[in-house]
C-alpha positions in Angstrom: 81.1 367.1 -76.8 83.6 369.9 -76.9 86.2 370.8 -79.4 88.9 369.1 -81.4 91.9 370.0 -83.2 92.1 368.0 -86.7 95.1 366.7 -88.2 93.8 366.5 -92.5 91.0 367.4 -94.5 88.0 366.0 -93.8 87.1 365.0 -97.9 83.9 362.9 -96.3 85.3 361.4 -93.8 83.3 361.1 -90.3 84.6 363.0 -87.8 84.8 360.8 -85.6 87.5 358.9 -88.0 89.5 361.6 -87.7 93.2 361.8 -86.8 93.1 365.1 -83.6 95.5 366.5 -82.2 93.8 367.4 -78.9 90.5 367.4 -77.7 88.8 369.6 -74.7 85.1 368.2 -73.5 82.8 370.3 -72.7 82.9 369.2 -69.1 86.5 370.2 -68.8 88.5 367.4 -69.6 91.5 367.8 -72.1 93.3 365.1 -73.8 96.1 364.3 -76.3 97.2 361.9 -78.8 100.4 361.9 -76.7 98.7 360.5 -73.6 99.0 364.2 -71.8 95.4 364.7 -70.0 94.4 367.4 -67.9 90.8 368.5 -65.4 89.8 372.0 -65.1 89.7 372.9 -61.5 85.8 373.4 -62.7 85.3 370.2 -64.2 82.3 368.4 -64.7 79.9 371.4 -65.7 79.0 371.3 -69.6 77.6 375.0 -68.7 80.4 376.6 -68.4 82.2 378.2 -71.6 85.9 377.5 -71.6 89.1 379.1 -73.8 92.2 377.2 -74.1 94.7 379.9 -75.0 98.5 380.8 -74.8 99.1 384.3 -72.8 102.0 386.7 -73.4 104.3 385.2 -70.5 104.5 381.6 -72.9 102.7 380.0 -70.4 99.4 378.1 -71.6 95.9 378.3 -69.6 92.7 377.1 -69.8 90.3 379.5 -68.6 86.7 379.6 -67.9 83.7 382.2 -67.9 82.2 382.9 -64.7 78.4 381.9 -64.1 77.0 385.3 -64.5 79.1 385.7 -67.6 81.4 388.7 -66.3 84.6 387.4 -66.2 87.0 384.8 -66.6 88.7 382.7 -64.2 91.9 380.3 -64.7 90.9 376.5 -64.4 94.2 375.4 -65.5 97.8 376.3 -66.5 100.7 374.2 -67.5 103.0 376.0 -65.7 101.5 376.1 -62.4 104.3 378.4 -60.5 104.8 381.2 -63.0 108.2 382.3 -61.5 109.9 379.0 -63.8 108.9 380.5 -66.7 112.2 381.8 -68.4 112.7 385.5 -68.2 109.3 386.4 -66.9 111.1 389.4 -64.9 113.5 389.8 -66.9 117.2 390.0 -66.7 118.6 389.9 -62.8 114.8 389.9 -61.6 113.7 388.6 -59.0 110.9 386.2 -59.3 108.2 385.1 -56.1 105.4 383.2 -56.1 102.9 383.1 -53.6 99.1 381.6 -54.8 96.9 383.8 -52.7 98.8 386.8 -54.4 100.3 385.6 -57.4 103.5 386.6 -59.4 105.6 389.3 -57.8 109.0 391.0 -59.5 111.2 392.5 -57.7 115.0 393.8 -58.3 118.4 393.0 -56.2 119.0 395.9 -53.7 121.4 398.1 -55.5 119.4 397.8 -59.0 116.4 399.3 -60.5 113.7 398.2 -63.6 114.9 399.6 -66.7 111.6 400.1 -67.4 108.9 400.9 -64.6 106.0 399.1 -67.2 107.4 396.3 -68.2 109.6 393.5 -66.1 110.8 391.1 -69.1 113.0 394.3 -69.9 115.2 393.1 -66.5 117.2 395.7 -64.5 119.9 398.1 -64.4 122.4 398.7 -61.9 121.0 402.0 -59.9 123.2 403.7 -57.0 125.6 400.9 -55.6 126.8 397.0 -57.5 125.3 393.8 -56.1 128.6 392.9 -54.7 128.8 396.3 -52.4 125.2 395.6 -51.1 127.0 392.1 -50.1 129.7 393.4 -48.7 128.1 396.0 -46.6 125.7 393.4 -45.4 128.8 391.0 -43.9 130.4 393.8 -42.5 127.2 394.2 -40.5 127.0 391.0 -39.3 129.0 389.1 -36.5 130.2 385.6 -37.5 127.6 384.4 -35.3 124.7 385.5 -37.4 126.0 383.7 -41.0 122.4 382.0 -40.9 120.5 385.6 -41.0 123.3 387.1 -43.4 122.5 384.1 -46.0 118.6 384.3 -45.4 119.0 388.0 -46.6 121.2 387.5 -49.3 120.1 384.3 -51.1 118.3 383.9 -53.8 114.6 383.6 -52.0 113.0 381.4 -55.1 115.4 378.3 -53.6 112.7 378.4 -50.7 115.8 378.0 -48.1 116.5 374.5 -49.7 119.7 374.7 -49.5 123.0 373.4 -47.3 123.6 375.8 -45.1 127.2 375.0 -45.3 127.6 374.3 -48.3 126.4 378.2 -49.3 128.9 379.5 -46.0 132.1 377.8 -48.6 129.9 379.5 -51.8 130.2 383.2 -50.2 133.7 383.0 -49.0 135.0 381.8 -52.1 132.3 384.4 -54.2 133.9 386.8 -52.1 137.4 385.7 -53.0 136.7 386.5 -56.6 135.6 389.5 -56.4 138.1 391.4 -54.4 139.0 394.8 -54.9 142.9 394.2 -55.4 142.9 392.4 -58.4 146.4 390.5 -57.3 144.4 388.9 -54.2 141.8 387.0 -56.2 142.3 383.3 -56.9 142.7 381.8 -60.1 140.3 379.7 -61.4 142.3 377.0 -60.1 142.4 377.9 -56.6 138.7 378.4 -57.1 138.1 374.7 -58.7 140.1 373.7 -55.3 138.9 375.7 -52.8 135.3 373.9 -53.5 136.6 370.6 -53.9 138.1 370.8 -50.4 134.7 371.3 -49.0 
C-alpha cells in the first residue's frame, strides 16, 4: 500500500477518508493532492524499501535499498541536474554536470576554495583577478581564433548555447568596462548603446 502523509486527526475516521498530502506506493509510485506524480526509476517492485527524504544540497530524492540490503541507490530526484540548485558551489563556483560522474566544482582560473572541504563556502581570489586571466588569454590569441578564446572563457554550464556573436559584442564591451585607465571606460550610457547597436 505504501505510506501517506495526513492532513488532521484521525478522531475515528477511516483512513481511507482522509484528507493526504502525498502518498508513495509501495511499488514506487508518488502522488499529490496537487496533481504532481512521479515513478521510481525502480518501479513496480513492492520488495524493495524506499526513503523519500530531503539531503543537505535542498534538493529532494527518493532513494531505494539495494536487493542484498547494502546500500542505497537514487530512484528519483526533483532536481535532476544538480548544478541548478542555488549556490551548490558556492559563491563564483563553477558548477558541471555530467551523469556518469555526477556533480563536479570547480573555481575560475585565478581563484581558489576558501575552504578545501566544503564548496557552498565559494571562492576567493588566489594569485591574479578574473579579469587578468581574460586579458592574458586575448592577448594570446589572434583575432582569428575568437571561437577558441570564447570556448575557454565562457561560462561552460551554458553548454555552448549561445550566439557566438552576440558574446564577441559581450567581451568587447566587458572589456571596455574594465579598463585600467579609469578615464577610458564608458559610462553606463555608452554601455546601454554600445549593445543596442548590435
Amino acid at each position: 500500500m505504501g505510506f501517506r502523509v495526513c492532513i488532521g486527526l484521525h478522531f475515528g475516521i477511516p483512513f481511507e477518508k482522509l484528507a493526504f498530502i502525498a502518498m508513495l506506493s509501495s511499488l514506487g509510485n508518488f502522488s499529490s493532492y496537487d496533481g504532481f506524480t512521479f515513478l521510481s526509476t525502480d518501479y513496480g517492485s513492492d520488495m524493495i524499501q524506499r526513503r523519500l527524504r530531503m539531503d543537505e544540497d535542498g534538493n529532494v530524492r527518493l532513494y531505494s535499498q539495494k536487493i542484498d540490503g547494502t546500500g542505497w541507490y537514487v530512484s528519483w530526484q526533483a532536481i535532476s541536474d544538480p548544478c541548478m540548485i542555488n549556490g551548490i558551489c558556492g559563491v563564483n563556483g563553477l558548477c558541471t554536470y555530467d551523469p556518469s560522474s555526477g556533480r563536479s566544482c570547480s573555481c575560475f582560473p585565478g581563484h581558489k576554495m576558501k575552504d578545501p572541504s566544503d564548496w557552498t563556502e565559494g571562492e576567493i581570489e588566489n594569485r591574479r583577478s578574473l579579469v587578468s586571466w581574460v586579458r592574458e588569454n586575448i592577448k594570446e590569441t589572434s583575432s582569428d581564433e575568437i571561437v577558441v578564446l570564447l570556448e575557454k572563457i565562457v561560462d561552460p554550464s551554458l553548454g555552448g548555447e549561445y550566439d557566438m556573436k552576440e558574446m564577441e559584442k559581450l567581451l568587447e564591451v566587458a572589456m571596455k568596462c574594465v579598463e585600467e585607465d579609469k578615464g577610458a571606460r564608458p559610462t553606463m550610457g555608452q554601455v546601454v548603446e554600445m549593445l543596442l547597436d548590435y
